[in-house]
N, C-alpha and C positions, 0 to 999 in steps of 0.2 A: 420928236425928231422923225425926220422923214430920210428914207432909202432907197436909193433908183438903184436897182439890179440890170443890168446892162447884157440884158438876151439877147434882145433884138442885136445887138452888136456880135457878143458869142457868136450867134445862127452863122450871121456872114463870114465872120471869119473860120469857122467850120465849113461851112462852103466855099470859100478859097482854097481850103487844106483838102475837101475831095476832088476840086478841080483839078489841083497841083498834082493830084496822086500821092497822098500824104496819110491817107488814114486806110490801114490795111481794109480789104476784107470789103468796101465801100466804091466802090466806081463809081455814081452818078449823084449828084445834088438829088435827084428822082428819090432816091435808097431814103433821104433821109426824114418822109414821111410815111405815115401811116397807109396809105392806100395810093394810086396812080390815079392823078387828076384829083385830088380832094388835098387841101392844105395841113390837117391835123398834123399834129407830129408825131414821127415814130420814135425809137425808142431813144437815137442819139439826141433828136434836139430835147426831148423831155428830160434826159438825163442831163445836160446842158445846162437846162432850165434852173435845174435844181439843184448843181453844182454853184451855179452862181448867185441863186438865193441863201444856197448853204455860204459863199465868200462874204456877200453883200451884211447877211445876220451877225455871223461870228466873226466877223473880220481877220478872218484865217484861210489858211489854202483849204482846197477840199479833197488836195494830190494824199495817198494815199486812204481815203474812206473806201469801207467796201461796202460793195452796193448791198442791204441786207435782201433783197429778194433776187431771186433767180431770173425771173423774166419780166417785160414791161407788155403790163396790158392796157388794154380803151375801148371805151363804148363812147366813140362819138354821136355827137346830138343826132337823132333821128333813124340812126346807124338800127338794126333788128337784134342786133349782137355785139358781142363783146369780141374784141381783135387782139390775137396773140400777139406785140412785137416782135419777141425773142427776146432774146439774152446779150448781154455787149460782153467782147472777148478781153483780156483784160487788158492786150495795146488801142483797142478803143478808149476803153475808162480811163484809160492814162490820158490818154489825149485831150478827152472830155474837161478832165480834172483841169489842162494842166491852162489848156483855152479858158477856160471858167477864171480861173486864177488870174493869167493875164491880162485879160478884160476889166474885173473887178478891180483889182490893183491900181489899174492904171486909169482908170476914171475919172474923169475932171469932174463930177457933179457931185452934190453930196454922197458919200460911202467911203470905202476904205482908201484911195488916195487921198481926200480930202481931209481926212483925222478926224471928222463927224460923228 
């Protein structure tokens, strides 16, 4: 059996919600990677990511998991060092969660709308 986790869908509609002014603490699509002008993802789309692998796997919300580590780090390819994220406050991680959920849920391809 095969599983399409729906990021690349998440991402966007994460970026609608900091266009809109919708996710505290976030003002610019910019915030929501790793560096200015490099694509990598910072801490929300990673966390995103992983939210809707966590829905796609268990075919369950991922609204209330706590994150077990304190901060998100990266050492992008070619990168000299390793890049502190930070930490997501917990009306981010709600958010994160709740986008992840939404997304996965409601997916037409194989995963958890489709009963697969």
């Amino acid at each position: 059996m095969a599983c399409i986790a729906p990021v690349a869908d998440a991402g966007l509609a994460l970026m609608d919600k900091v266009v809109a002014g919708e996710v505290p603490g976030v003002t610019s699509v910019e915030e929501l990677f790793a560096e200015q002008g490099n694509w990598a993802p910072g801490r929300h789309l990673t966390a995103l990511a992983a939210y809707c692998h966590y829905a796609t796997l268990y075919r369950t919300s991922p609204e209330e998991l706590v994150v077990p580590f304190p901060e998100f780090k990266t050492k992008p390819k070619g990168a000299p060092a390793e890049i502190n994220l930070g930490a997501l406050t917990p009306a981010e991680d709600k958010i994160l969660q709740k986008i992840a959920w939404e997304m996965v849920s409601k997916y037409p391809y194989p995963s958890v709308a489709a009963g697969k």
